[in-house]
matplotlib code that plots the C-alpha trace (Angstrom):
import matplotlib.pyplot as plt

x = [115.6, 115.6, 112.8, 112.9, 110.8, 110.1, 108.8, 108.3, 108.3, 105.3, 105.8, 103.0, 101.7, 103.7, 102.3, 103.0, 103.5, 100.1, 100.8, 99.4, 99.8, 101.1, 104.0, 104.4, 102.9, 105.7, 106.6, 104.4, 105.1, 107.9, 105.0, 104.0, 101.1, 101.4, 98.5, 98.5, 96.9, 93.3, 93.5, 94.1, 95.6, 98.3, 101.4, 105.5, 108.3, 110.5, 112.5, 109.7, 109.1, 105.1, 104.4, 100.6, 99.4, 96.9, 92.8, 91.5, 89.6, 91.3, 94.2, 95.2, 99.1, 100.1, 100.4, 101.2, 101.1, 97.8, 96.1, 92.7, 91.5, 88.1, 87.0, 84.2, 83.4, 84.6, 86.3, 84.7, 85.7, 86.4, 83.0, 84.9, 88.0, 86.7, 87.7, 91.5, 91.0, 89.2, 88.2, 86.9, 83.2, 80.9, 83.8, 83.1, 86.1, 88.1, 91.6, 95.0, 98.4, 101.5, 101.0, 97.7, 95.9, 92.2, 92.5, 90.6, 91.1, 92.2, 89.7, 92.3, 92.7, 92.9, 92.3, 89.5, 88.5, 90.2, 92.9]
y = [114.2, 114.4, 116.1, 114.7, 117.1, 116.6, 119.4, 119.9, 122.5, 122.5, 124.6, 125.6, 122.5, 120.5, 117.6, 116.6, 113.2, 112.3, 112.6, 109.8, 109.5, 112.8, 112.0, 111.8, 108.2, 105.2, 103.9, 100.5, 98.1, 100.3, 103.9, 106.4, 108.3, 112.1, 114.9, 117.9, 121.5, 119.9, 117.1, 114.3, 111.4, 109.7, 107.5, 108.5, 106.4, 105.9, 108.5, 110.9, 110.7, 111.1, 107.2, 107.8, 111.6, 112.8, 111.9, 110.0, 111.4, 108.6, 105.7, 103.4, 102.4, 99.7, 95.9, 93.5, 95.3, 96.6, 99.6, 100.3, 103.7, 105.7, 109.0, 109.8, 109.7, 111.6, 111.3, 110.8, 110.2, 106.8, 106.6, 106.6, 108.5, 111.8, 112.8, 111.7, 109.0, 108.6, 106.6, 107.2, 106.1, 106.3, 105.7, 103.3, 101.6, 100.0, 98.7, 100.1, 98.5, 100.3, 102.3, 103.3, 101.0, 99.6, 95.7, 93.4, 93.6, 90.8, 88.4, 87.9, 91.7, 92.7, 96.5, 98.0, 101.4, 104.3, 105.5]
z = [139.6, 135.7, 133.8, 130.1, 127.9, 124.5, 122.0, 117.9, 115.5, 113.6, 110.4, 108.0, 106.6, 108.8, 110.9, 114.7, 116.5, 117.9, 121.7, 123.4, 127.1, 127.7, 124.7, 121.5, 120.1, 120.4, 117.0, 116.2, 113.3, 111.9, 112.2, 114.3, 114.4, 113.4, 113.2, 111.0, 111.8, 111.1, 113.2, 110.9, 111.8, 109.4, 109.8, 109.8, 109.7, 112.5, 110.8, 110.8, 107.0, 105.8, 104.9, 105.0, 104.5, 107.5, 106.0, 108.9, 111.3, 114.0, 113.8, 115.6, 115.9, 113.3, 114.0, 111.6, 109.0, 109.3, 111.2, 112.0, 110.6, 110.4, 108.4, 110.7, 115.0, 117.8, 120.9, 124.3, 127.2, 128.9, 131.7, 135.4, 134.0, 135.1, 131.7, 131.7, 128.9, 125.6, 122.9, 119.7, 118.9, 115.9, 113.4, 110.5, 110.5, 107.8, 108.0, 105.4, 105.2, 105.3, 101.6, 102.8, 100.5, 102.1, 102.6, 104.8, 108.5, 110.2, 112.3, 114.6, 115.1, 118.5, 117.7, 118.8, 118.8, 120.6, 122.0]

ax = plt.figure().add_subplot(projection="3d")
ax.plot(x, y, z, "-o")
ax.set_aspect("equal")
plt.show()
């Protein structure tokens, strides 16, 4: 049986992919997620370059040019998971585009909050 490991060196200032289930987040729309050493949540390239500097307190992944973003919540966790998953709730949420800019989300967005 393989074992396929993954791991990252976070220098000072550094950020890390965002793991998300038990990895680091898949690339979506051309980003990733990343976190730095406060938590933040912003978005790297496929080539793990800083698109969007960490400033949200939660992200989600990228589609169609647009993600889903909020300053404020917190996690919690998903009711019948015994505390496996979680979502993020009491977020104001507001959508960016790839430069990180605020524009208008999507009606047809099928993003909802959490992870």
């Amino acid at each position: 049986m393989k074992v396929r490991q993954w791991a990252w060196l976070l220098l000072a200032g550094a950020v890390a992919p965002f793991v998300f289930d038990n990895g680091p987040d898949p690339v979506s729309d051309g980003l990733y997620r990343v976190v730095d050493d406060h938590g933040r949540i912003g978005y790297a390239d496929a080539y793990g370059v800083v698109r969007i500097a960490p400033r949200f307190a939660f992200g989600l992944p990228f589609a169609n040019g647009v993600a889903r973003v909020t300053l404020s919540g917190h996690p919690a966790a998903v009711p019948g998971s015994e505390g496996e998953y979680h979502r993020w709730e009491d977020g104001d949420w507001f959508c960016i585009n790839k430069s990180g800019s605020i524009v208008k989300c999507p009606s047809s967005s099928n993003q909802e909050s959490g992870s």
